[in-house]
KOLVO-486669 format. One record per residue (C-alpha): residue in one letter; x, y, z. Coordinates in steps of 0.02 Angstrom, whole numbers, plus 50000, padded with zeros to 5 digits. Layout:
BEGIN
AXYZ/...
***
This chain:
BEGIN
X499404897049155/X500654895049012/X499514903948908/X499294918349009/X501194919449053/X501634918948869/X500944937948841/X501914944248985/X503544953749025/X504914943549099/X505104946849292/X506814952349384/X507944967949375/X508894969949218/X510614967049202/X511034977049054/X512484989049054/X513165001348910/X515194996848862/X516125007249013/X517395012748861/X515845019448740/X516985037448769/X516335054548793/X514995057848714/X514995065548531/X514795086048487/X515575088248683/X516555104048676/X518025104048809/X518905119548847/X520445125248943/X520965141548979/X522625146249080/X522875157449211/X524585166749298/X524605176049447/X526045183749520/X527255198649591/X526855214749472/X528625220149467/X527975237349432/X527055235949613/X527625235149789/X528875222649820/X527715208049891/X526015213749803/X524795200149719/X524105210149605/X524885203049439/X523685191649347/X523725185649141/X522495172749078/X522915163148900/X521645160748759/X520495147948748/X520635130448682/X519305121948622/X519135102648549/X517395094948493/X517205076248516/X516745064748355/X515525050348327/X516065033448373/X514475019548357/X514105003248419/X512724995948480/X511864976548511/X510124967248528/X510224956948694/X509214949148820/X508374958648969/X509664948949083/X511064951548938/X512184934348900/X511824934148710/X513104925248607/X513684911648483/X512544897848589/X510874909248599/X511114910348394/X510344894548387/X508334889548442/X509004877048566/X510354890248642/X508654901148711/X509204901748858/X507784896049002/X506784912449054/X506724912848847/X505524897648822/X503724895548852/X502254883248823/X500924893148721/X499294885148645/X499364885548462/X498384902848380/X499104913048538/X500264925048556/X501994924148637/X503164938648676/X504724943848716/X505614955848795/X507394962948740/X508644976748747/X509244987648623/X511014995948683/X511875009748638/X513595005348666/X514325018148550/X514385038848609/X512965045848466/X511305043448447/X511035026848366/X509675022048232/X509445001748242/X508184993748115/X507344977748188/X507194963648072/X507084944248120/X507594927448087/X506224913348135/X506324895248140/X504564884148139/X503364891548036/X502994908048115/X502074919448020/X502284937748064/X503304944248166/X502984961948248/X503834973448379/X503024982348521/X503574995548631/X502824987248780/X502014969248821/X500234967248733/X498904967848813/X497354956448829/X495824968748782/X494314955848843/X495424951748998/X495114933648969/X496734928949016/X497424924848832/X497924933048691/X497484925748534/X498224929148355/X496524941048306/X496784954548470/X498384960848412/X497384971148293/X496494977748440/X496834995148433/X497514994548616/X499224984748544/X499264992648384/X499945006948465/X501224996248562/X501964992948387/X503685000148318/X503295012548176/X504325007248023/X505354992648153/X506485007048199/X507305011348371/X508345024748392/X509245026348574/X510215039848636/X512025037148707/X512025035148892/X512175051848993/X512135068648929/X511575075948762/X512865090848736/X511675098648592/X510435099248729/X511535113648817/X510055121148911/X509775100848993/X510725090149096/X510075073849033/X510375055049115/X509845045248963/X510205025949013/X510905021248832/X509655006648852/X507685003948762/X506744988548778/X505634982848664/X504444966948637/X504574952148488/X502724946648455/X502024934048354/X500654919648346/X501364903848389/X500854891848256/X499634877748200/X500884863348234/X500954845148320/X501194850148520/X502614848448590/X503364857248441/X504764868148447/X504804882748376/X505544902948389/X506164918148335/X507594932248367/X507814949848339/X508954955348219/X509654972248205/X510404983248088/X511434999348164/X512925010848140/X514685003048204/X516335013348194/X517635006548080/X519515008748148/X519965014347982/X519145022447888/X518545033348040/X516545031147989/X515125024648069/X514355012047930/X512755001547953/X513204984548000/X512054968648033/X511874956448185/X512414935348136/X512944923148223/X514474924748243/X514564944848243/X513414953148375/X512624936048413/X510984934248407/X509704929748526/X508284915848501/X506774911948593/X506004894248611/X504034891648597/X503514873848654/X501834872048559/X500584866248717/X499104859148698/X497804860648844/X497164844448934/X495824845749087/X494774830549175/X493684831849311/X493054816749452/X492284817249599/X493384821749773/X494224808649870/X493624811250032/X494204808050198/X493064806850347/X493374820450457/X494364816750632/X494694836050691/X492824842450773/X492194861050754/X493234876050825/X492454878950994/X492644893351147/X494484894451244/X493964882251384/X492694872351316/X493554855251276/X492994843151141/X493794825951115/X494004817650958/X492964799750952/X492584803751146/X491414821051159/X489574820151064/X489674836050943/X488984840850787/X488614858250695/X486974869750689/X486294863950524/X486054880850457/X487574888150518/X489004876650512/X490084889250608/X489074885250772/X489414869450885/X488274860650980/X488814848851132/X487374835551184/X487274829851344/X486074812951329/X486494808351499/X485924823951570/X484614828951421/X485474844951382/X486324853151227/X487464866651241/X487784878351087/X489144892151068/X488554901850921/X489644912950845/X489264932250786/X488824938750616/X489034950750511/X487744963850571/X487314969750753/X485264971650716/X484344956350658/X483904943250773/X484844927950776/X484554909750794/X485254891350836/X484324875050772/X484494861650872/X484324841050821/X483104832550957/X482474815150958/X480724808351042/X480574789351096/X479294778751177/X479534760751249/X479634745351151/X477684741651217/X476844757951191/X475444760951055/X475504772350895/X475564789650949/X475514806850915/X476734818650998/X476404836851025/X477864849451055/X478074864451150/X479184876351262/X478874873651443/X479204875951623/X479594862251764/X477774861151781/X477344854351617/X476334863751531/X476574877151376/X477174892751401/X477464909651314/X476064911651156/X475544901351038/X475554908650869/X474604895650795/X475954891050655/X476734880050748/X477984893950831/X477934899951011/X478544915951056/X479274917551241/X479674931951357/X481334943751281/X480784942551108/X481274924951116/X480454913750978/X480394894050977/X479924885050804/X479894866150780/X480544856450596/X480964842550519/X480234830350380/X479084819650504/X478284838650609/X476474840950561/X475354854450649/X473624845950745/X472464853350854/X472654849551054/X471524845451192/X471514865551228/X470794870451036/X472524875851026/X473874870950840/X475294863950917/X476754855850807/X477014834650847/X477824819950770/X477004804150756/X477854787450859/X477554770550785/X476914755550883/X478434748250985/X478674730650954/X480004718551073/X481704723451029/X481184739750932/X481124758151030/X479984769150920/X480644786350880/X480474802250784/X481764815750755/X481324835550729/X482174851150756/X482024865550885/X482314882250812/X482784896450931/X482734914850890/X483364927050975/X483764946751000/X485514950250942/X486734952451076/X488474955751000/X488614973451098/X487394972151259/X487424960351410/X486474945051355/X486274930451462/X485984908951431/X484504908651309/X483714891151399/X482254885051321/X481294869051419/X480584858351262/X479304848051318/X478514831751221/X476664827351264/X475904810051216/X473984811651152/X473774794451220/X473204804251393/X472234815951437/X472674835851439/X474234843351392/X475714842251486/X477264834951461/X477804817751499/X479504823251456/X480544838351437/X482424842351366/X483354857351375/X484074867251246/X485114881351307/X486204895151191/X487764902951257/X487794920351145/X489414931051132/X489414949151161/X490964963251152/X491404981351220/X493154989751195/X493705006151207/X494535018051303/X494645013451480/X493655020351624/X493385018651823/X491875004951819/X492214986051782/X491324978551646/X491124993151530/X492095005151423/X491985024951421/X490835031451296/X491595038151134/X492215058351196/X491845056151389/X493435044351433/X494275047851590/X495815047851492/X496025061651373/X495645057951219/X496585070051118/X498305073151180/X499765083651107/X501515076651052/X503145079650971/X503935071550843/X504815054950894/X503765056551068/X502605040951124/X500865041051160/X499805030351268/X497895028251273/X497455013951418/X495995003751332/X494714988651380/X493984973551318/X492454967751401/X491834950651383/X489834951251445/X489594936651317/X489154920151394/X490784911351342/X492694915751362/X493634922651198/X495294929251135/X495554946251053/X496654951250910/X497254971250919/X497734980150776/X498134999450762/X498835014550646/X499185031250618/X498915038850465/X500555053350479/X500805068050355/X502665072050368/X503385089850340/X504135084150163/X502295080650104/X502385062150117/X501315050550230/X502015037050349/X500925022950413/X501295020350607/X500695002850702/X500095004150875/X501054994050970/X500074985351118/X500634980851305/X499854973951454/X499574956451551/X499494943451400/X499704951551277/X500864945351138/X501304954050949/X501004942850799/X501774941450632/X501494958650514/X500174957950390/X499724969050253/X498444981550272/X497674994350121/X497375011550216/X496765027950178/X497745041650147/X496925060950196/X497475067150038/X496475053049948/X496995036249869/X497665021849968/X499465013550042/X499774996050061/X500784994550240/X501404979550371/X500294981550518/X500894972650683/X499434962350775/X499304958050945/X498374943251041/X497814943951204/X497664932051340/X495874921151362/X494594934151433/X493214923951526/X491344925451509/X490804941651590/X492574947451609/X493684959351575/X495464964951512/X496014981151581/X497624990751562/X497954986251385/X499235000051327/X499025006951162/X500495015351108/X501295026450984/X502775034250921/X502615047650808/X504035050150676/X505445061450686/X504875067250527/X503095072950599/X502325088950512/X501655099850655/X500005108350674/X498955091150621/X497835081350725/X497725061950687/X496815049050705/X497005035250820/X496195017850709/X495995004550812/X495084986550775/X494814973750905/X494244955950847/X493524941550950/X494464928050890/X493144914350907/X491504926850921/X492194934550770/X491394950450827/X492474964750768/X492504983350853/X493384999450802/X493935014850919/X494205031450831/X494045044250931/X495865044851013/X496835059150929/X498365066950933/X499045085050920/X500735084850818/X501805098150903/X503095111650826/X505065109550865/X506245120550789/X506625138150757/X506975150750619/X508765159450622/X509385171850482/X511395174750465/X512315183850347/X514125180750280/X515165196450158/X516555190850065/X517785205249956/X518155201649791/X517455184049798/X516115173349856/X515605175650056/X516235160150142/X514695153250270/X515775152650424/X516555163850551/X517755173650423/X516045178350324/X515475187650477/X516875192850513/X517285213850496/X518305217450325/X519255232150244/X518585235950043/X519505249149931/X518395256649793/X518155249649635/X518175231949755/X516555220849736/X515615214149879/X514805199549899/X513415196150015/X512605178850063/X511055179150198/X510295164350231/X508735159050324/X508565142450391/X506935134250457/X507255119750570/X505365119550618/X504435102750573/X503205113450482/X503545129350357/X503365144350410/X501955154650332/X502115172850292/X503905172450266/X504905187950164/X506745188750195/X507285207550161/X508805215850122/X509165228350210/X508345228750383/X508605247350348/X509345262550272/X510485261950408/X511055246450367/X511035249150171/X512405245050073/X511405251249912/X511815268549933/X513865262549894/X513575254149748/X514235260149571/X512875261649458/X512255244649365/X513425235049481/X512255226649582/X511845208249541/X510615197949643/X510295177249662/X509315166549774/X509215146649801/X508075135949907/X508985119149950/X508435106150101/X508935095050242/X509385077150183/X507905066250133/X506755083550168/X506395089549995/X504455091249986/X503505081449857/X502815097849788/X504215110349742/X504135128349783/X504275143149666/X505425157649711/X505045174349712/X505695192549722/X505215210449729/X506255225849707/X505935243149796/X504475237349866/X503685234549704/X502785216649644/X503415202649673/X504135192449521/X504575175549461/X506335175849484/X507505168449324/X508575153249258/X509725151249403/X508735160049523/X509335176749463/X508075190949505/X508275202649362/X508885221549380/X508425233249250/X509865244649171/X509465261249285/X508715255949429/X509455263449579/X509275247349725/X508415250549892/X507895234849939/X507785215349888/X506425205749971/X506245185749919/X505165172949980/X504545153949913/X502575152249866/X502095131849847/X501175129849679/X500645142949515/X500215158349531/X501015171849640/X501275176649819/X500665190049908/X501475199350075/X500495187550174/X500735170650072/X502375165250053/X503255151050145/X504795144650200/X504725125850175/X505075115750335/X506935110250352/X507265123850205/X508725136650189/X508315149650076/X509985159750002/X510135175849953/X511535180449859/X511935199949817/X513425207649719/X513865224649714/X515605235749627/X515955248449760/X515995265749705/
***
């Protein structure tokens, strides 16, 4: 791991800051302007009227630099200028002929741009050093990067051109005056070099060293100086040269104590209860019963719901201590002795329900019996005093598979015949019987022991909600398998909220036993495409017996506030068989996300300034001429969704026109979109306008909408279009949570 670590960036939040006293930043222009109002003594005795403003002052702001090399977590100084001051997240183990990097900060701490040259001091016999604008990579993803890669073109264009960095001061650029910049005053960069062909446990490392502008007090310039240390500091790293070791020896192993995982209910007791495992499918136990010559097996389900399954089973076949040689024959019977089902000849018999019995093991050899027929057989020793001859084989039995119909007990009568009498029936039988699971869930219905079928529940599948409502589907396990089982629940709802944005919902679960686990992570689908990674509750239920079931489970949910309206989602829902391991999904619950809100339009007038957006603004107002007026309408759409073939207009009509007062050229025209806290949609939408009817029109910087010298104003209609291109009378939108504002100035005649 050292290896792989060594090419990495370091982990954590940086704790860099720029110098809180870096200043304004340089070329900032601040102005300042005066302005008197007051009695006109020429006026009425009381007037406001009287108004002087001063001239402008202006003062431009000059260059003053500074800047430092530091660590990502900062804490660079007169200790860190040595190789054994690298402080601990600064040394590694790297094998000899890799590469080792660093990451560091270059800060601006001055208020102008700043140009720092990187150069380095090394200690150990490093060769070259380079510096990349980001970690290398590791092109054949072999989890090391040796000396040769970094000429893979992949890091070549990580490195520095000429070892040069040049950082902008932190905030605003004021030669940018079209921008409002937040530049962080901060770049990181990567040290790189091959760690060299020396003793391990070597020590050896590097630091940055930079070269940049730094204001001197007198002579009011900005001259290059260079980091030591004891000015600036600088800032080693420590390589430990490592040296890989590996070994490899067989496991210690520990007899095991704990036996197999078996049904709720069916008890097993270390050192006390016979058990042991299917021998082709160690997730199946088998409990023998010698006393009663029975086995018992609890197989588990797999991965697929067509092919037949099967459990092997281990039998043994004895004979007294005084019988002869023998030979054995083997077959499925019936409590009168003889073989049953068909023959196939190959040693496998295949029984009513597609049930098929084959016979195994090292000693099983196929021979002809008294009826002409191949039957598989062992062959017994002579018993001798003291000795009890015997012969082990297996018993194979196939079956259809059951995980999602009724099965029953698959019990299959193995009988053992001795040729050393006449005809062919068994002198002694043993009983091998399979317990298969089976599952059902979905949503509930009226008859016990099944589910409703997938768009014919008795409860509705699709209901309709509002945001922050709950919703509640009543579901059911059945349990026709032949053993008891618990379930794991887990559900989700895949939201789209009105801002664009997609929140993952859990169902939560209720009902008799049923308990909510720890969250775990879950990787789910979005509609849009791609994927989320979200904590999904889980819930356990109680033990559900063989041929039992669990109604009344509640599955619940609670749509966010945030909901988009108009959608229909999808209910996912997984039940799991927690021993079975048989896992089922429901899908075809839905819900109907319903529309709360409404749209309301109020306008505001304000004379000779800005229309206040309260009670004043509406209220009624006295204008003389040559007065402006200033209107503000606003629409506001509280709906969860936008609403679609939105125009605001201005005016409702001539009768309402203020147009027809307006000095010529006078009128001046805005509009803004803004949105509810936390509501701003992920895609932003375009504003538009149209004058006098005519087409509508990208409106300007600022959200002016552009009147042409002339142009006699009838009316101003605006609207929002999601997107390029341009709306129509029937495509714009008013986002959802959205206030569009309409702003309109106009010089009384």
């Amino acid at each position: 791991m050292a290896a792989l670590a060594a090419g990495t960036a370091l982990a954590g939040p940086p704790s860099v800051t720029v110098d809180p006293n870096k200043g304004t930043n340089a070329d900032t222009v601040i102005s300042n302007q005066a302005i008197a109002t007051y009695e006109d003594p020429t006026g009425t005795p009381g007037n406001t009227s009287g108004s002087v403003t001063s001239n402008i002052v202006t003062t431009t702001v000059q260059a003053k630099a500074a800047f430092n090399l530091t660590y990502t977590t900062g804490g660079d100084s007169a200790t860190t200028s040595t190789l054994a001051g690298a402080p601990a997240a600064y040394q590694k183990e790297v094998v000899a002929g890799q590469v080792a990097s660093f990451e560091y900060v270059a800060v601006n701490n001055g208020n102008s741009t700043q140009t720092i040259t990187l150069g380095s001091q090394q200690t150990g016999g490093i060769g070259t050093i380079k510096f990349y604008s980001s970690a290398p990579v590791d092109p054949n993803n072999d989890g090391k990067i040796t000396g040769a890669e970094l000429s893979d073109p992949l890091n070549i264009a990580k490195e520095i051109a000429n070892n040069t960095l040049t950082v902008k001061p932190q905030g605003d650029d004021p030669l940018t005056d079209k921008v409002v910049e937040t530049n962080t005053g901060l770049q990181n960069f990567f040290m790189v070099y091959v760690v060299p062909d020396v003793a391990p446990g070597t020590k050896v490392g590097a630091t940055p060293v930079g070269t940049g502008q730094v204001f001197d007090a007198v002579s009011k310039t900005n001259p290059n100086q260079t980091e030591t240390a004891s000015s600036l500091y600088l800032q080693y790293n420590q390589v430990t040269v490592y040296s890989p070791t590996v070994d490899t020896a067989p496991p210690k192993v520990t007899p095991p104590t704990t036996p197999p995982t078996t049904p709720p209910g069916v008890t097993v007791t270390p050192g006390t209860t016979p058990v042991y495992t299917d021998p082709n499918n160690p997730n199946t136990p088998i409990l023998p019963d010698v006393a009663g010559d029975v086995q018992k097996a609890y197989p588990r389900s797999d991965s697929e719901t067509v092919a037949a399954d099967s459990v092997t089973f281990n039998n043994v076949v004895t004979s007294s201590p005084t019988s002869p040689a023998d030979t054995v024959l083997l077959f499925p019977t019936d409590s009168s002795g003889n073989p049953i089902g068909t023959n196939n000849g190959d040693g496998t018999f295949t029984l009513p329900g597609d049930v098929k019995v084959s016979f195994g093991g090292t000693g099983v050899t196929l021979v002809t019996g008294p009826d002409g027929n191949k039957y598989p057989s062992v062959t017994l020793p002579a018993g001798t005093t003291g000795t009890t001859p015997s012969a082990s084989y297996t018993v194979t039995v196939t079956y259809p598979d059951p995980d999602t119909i009724n099965p029953v007990p698959v019990t299959v009568l193995i009988g053992a015949d001795s040729s050393n009498d006449a005809g062919i029936t068994a002198n002694g039988t043993t009983t091998d019987t399979i317990y298969p699971a089976a599952m059902k869930f979905g949503d509930a219905d009226s008859v016990d022991g099944s589910v409703a079928a997938p768009g014919t529940v008795g409860d509705t599948p699709t209901k309709s909600a509002n945001p922050s409502a709950t919703v509640t589907f009543p579901m059911d396990i059945v349990n026709p398998g032949e053993y008891a089982d618990t379930y794991t629940l887990e559900g989700y709802v895949v939201v789209k909220k009105y801002d664009g944005t997609y929140e993952v919902v859990s169902v939560v679960y209720s009902g008799s036993g049923i308990t909510a686990g720890t969250p775990v992570s879950r990787t789910v689908p979005l509609p849009g495409g791609g994927t989320t990674t979200v904590s999904v509750t889980p819930y356990t239920t109680s033990s559900v017996s063989a041929n039992g079931e669990l109604k009344d489970i509640q599955a619940s949910v609670t749509l966010p506030a945030g909901a988009q309206a108009g959608q229909t989602l999808t209910v996912q829902q997984t039940a799991k068989a927690n021993y079975s391991t048989i896992t089922l999904t429901d899908t075809n619950d839905k819900i109907t996300v319903g529309a709360v809100g409404s749209l309301t339009v109020n306008k505001y007038q304000g004379v000779n300034a800005n229309a206040t957006t309260d009670a004043a603004g509406q209220a009624a107002k006295n204008v003389f001429p040559g007065d402006t007026l200033k209107y503000a309408v606003l629409a506001k759409n509280s709906y969860n969704t936008d609403v679609k073939q939105f125009i605001l207009k201005d005016p409702n009509s001539a009768a309402t026109s203020p147009f027809s007062y307006a000095k010529a050229d006078t009128v001046t025209a805005s509009v803004s979109l803004t949105y509810d806290t936390g509501a701003a949609p992920t895609t932003a939408a375009n504003l538009f306008y149209k004058l006098n009817g005519g087409a509508w029109t990208a409106v300007g910087t600022g959200g002016a909408i552009t009147i042409p010298a002339g142009t006699t104003v009838t009316s101003i209609e605006v609207t929002s279009l999601y997107g390029s291109g341009t709306p129509t009378d029937t495509t714009g939108v008013l986002p959802a949570k959205a206030t569009l504002r309409l702003d309109i100035s106009l010089t009384v005649k």
